[in-house]
N, C-alpha and C positions, 0 to 999 in steps of 0.2 A: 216469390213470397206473396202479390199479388193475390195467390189463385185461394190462401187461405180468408182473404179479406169477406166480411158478410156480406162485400156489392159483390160481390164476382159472380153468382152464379145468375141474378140478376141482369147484371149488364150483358153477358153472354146471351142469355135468352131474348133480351130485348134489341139485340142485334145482329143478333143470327140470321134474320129474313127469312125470305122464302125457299122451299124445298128448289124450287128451281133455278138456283145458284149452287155453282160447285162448290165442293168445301173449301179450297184453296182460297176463293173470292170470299169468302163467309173472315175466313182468318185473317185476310188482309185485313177485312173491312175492321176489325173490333180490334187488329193490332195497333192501327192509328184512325184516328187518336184515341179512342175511349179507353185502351188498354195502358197507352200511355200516360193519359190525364189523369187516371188512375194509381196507377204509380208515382207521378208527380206530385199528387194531393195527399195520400195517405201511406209513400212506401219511403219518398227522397229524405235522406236525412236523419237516415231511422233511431241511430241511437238520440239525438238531440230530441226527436220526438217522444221515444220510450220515454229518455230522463225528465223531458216536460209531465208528462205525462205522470207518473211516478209522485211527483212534485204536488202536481196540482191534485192527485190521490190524495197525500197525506194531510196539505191543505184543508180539504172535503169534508176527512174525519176528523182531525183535529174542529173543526167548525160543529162535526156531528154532535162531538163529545161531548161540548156547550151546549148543546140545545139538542137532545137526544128525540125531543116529541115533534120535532121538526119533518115536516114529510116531504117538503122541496129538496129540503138536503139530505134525504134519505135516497132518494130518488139520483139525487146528483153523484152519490158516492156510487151507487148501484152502476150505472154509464160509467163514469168514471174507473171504477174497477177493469170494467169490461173492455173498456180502450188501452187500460194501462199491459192488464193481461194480451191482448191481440198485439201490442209493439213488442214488448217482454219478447215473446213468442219468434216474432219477425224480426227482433234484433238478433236473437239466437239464432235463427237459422241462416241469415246475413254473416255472420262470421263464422260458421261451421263452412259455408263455402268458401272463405276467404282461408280459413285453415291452414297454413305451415304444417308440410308434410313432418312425420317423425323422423330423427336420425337414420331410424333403419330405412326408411323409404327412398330418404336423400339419398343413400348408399347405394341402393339399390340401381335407381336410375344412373348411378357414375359410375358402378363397379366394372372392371375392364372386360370388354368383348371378349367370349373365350372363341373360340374354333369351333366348338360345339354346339354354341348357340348361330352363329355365322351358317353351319351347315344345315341346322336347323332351316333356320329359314329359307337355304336357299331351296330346300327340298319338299318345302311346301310350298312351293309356284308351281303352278300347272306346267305341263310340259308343252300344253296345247297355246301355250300366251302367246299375242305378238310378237316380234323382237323387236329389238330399239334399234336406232342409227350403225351401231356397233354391229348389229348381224347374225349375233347369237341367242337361241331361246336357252330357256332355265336346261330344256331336255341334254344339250350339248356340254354343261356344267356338270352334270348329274352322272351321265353316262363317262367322262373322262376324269371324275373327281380324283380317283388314283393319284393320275398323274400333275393336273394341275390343283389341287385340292389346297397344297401347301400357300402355293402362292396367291390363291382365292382368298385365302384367310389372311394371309399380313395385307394384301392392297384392301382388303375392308375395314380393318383394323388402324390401318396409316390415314383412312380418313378419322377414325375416330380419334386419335391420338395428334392429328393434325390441324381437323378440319377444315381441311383443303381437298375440294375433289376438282379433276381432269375435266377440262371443257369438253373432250370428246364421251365422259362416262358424263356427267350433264345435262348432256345434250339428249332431245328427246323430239317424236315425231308426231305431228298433229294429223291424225288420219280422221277425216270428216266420210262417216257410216250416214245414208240413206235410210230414213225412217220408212219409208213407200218405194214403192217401185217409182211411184211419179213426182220426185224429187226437182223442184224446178226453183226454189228460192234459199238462201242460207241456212233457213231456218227450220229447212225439210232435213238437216243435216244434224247426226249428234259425231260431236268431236269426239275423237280415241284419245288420249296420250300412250304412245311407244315409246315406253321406256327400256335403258340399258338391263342389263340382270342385274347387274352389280351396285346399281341407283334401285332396284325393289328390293334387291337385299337389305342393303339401311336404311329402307324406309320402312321393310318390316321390323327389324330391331325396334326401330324406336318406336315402330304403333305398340309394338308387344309389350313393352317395357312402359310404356303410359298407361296401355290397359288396366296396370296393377294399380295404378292408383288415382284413375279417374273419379271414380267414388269419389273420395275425400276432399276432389276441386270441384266439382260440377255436380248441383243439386239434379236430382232425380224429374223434378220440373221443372228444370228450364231447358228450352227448348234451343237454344244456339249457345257459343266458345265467344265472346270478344276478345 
């Protein structure tokens, strides 16, 4: 809500630096504090602020209405509008993210795992993926679906209806990949996780099935999920 405030484009400019800092160190710098002292001053507490606000509007013109030739309190109402309108604003968009999903949406996320979406997904995993602990890639599901197809579907389903999964489907393998040939410190290292098939299969359900209604949790500018 922030980014609509009239310091924002300001404070950004003014601490942006120099071209020769990466962007990363630019966003850190203006995330604390300025971004936060910012939000602190003008964003914490928003409806209390709006309602203040609103309050001391009507105040203004009720004053105006008395003394109409008055140009301090012309002036005062003028700001005063203007701050009332920018909380108004930022209240609203403050509880459009806080939002309660619709009935159908709640349904939607509970409605029971079918077999069709289960194979769905497993058939959008690369065949080329690592395998997890377990041994098996997606290619090995895919190609004997026939025959183990049936029971692919009720043990993804028993976790849903359970949720309870097997420490051996769980369990997963931290393969640390060599950014250079000349890997000599930890941190020359990016980690894999290897996972089971059966652990990306509900993990894609349930990415897929939040997809649909991310929208309506997470505004369009904000940039991280607490």
């Amino acid at each position: 809500m922030w980014i609509s405030h009239p310091d924002f484009q300001e404070l950004v400019q003014s601490n942006w630096g120099t071209k020769q800092f990466c962007i990363c160190r630019k966003l850190k710098r203006i995330e604390s504090p300025p971004l936060k002292q910012l939000n602190s001053k003008h964003i914490a507490h928003i409806s209390t602020r709006a309602d203040n606000a609103k309050r001391g509007l009507i105040t203004a013109q009720n004053m105006r209405h008395d003394k109409p030739s008055n140009a301090e309190l012309q002036n005062t109402v003028g700001q005063l509008r203007k701050q009332a309108v920018f909380l108004s604003e930022s209240e609203r968009n403050f509880f459009f993210q806080q939002a309660k999903l619709s009935q159908e949406q709640a349904a939607a996320l509970v409605r029971e795992i079918s077999s069709h979406e289960i194979k769905e997904a497993l058939f959008d995993i690369g065949e080329d993926k690592s395998l997890g602990p377990i041994g098996y890639t997606s290619c090995f599901f895919k190609k004997a679906w026939h025959t183990i197809g049936e029971d692919f579907c009720v043990a993804i389903k028993e976790f849903f209806t359970s949720s309870l999964l097997l420490k051996q489907i769980n369990h997963m393998i931290i393969a640390l990949i060599p950014k250079s040939g000349h890997a000599t410190t930890v941190g020359d290292y990016r980690p894999i996780a290897c996972c089971n098939v059966i652990y990306k299969v509900i993990a894609k359900i349930l990415a897929s099935r939040l997809a649909l209604i991310l929208d309506n949790l997470v505004d369009q500018a904000q940039s991280a999920v607490c």
